[in-house]
N, C-alpha and C positions, 0 to 999 in steps of 0.2 A: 268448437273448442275440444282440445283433448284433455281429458277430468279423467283425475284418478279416483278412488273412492275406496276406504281399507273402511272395510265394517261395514257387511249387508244385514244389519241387522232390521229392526221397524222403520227407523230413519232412513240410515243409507241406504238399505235395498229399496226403501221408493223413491228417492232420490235419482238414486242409479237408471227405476225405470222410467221414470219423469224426463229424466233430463237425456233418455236414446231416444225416447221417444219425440224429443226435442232436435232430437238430428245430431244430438253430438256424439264424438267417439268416446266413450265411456270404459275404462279400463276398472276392475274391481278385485280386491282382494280380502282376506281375512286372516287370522289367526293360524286357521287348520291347513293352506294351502292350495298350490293350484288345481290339485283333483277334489278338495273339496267345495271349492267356490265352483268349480265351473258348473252346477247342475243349475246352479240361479240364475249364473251367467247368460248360459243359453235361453233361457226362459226369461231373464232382460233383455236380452239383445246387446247385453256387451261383452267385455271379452274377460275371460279368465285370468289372472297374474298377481306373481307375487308382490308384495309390500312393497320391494327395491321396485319390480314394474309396473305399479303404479303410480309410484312421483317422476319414476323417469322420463324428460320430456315431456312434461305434461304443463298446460295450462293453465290449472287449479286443481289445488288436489282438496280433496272431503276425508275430514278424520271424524269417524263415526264408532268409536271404542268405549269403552265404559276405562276411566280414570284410571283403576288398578294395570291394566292392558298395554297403557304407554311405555311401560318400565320395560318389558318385552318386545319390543320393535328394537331394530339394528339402531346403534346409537350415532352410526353415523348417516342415517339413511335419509337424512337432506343435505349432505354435503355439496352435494352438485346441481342441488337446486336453487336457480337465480332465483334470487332476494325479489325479483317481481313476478313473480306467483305466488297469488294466493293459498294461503292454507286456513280453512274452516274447520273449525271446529264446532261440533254440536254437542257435545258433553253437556251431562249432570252429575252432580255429588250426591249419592243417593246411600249415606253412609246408614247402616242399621236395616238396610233394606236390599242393596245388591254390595255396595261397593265397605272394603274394609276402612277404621279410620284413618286419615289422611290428617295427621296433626297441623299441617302449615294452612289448613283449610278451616278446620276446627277451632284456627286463631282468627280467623277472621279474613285469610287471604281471598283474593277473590277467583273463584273457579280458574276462569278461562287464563289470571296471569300468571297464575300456578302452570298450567296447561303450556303456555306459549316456554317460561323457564324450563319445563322439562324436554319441552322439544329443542330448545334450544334457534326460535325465532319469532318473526311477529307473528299473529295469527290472526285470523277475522271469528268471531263469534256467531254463529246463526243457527237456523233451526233449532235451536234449542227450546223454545218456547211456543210451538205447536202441536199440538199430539201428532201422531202417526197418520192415524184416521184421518183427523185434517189434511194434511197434508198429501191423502193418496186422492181421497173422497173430493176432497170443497175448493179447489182453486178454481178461477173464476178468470173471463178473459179483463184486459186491463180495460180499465173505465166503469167495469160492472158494479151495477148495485149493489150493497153487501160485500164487496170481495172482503174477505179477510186478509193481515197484513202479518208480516215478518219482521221482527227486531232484527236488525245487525249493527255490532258494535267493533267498533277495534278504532287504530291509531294512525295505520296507511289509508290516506282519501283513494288513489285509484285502489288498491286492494278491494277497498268497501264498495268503490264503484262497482266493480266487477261481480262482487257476490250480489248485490245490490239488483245487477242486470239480470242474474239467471233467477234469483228470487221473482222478478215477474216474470221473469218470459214460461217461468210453471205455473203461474197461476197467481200471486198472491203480490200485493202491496208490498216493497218495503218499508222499514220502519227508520231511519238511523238514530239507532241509539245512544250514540255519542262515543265515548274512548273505551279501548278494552278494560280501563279501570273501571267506569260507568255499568261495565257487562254484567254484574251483580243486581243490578234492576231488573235484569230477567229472567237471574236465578229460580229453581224451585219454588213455589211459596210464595213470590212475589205480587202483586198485582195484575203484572202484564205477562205470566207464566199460564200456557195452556186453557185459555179461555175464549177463542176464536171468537176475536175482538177484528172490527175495522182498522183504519189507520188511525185515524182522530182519537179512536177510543184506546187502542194501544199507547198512544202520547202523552194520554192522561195519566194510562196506568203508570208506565216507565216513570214519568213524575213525581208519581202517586206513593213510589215505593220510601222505605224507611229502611236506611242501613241497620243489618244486623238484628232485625225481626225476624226476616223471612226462614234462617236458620233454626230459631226457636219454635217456628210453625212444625217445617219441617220434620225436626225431630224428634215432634210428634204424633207423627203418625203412623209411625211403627206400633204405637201402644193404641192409636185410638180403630188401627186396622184388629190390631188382636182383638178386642174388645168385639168386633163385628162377625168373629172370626175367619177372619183374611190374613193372609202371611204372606210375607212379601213375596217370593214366588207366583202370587197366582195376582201380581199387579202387574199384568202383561203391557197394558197401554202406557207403561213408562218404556222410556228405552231403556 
């Protein structure tokens, strides 16, 4: 497949080398540009390019940005992108901690439909709910004891099928978490957020979850990092 992938940050850039090293042609970009990305590039194995070229002609693209960051992409930069590819999204709202407040989030909306209206399409929810580490470190071949599993959520069945498929073929169980409104079960804080769970155990979490908790956790732990003396800066293993 050809995967685009705008954000080589903890996520995307293992992502990125997961999935060359999976054989696919993997195109990546970032914020700063094609002379800035490309020193990662090479050292993934994929190619340099800007934002425009990495949805163009691509197969599935990976949006791996932090929230604030959407507003700054070209407004029209899926115009010519057919309605069947996929676009992931691996966002968190990590307000008090990287990302500024986002009021239609702070009311209750849920991450990823927030995410899909500002881009202006559907979108597939994933990786959001693995740490980094997991996901460079512990994937496991399919069938394997212990593998750990991937929530993905959204609206489009083949879409999901599609994320669905590269989600094993790196290593890891999927999960289907149900509709991108459901995507909020994997939220921060949740149950089934960052705990390198099985499948089984992921299904109870996702379950498990309580609207409109996981926020209230959340937003504290800005105060309860101060308290240890931690700021958010030095919470590296978030994206």
């Amino acid at each position: 497949m050809k995967i685009g992938i705008i954000g080589v940050g903890n996520i995307g850039g293992t992502l990125a080398r997961k999935l060359t090293s999976a054989g696919h042609e993997v195109r990546v970009a970032n914020s700063k540009g094609v002379d800035d990305v490309k020193p990662f590039a090479d050292e993934a194995g994929a190619t340099a390019v800007d934002v425009r070229g990495a949805v163009s002609g691509a197969d599935l693209v990976i949006m791996s940005i932090p929230l604030p960051a959407l507003g700054k992409l070209p407004k029209d930069l899926f115009k010519y992108v057919p309605g069947s590819v996929p676009v992931v999204d691996t966002s968190n709202y990590y307000p008090r901690m990287r990302d500024p407040q986002i009021a239609d989030l702070d009311a209750g909306e849920v991450e990823s439909v927030w995410v899909s209206k500002q881009l202006g399409l559907p979108i597939i929810k994933a990786f959001n709910n693995i740490l980094a580490e997991s996901l460079s470190e512990l994937g496991r071949p399919e069938g394997a004891a212990g593998r750990l599993a991937v929530a993905v959520a959204g609206d489009d069945a083949a879409a999901k099928q599609v994320v669905m498929g590269i989600v094993n073929e790196i290593g890891f169980d999927p999960v289907d978490a149900g509709s991108l409104a459901e995507s909020w079960r994997q939220q921060p804080s949740t149950p089934a957020y960052c705990c390198d769970y099985p499948a089984a155990t992921m299904r109870k979490a996702l379950g498990a979850a309580v609207k409109g908790e996981a926020p209230k956790k959340r937003d504290q732990l800005p105060d309860k990092m101060g308290a240890l003396g931690l700021t958010p800066p030095m919470l590296t293993w978030w994206r």
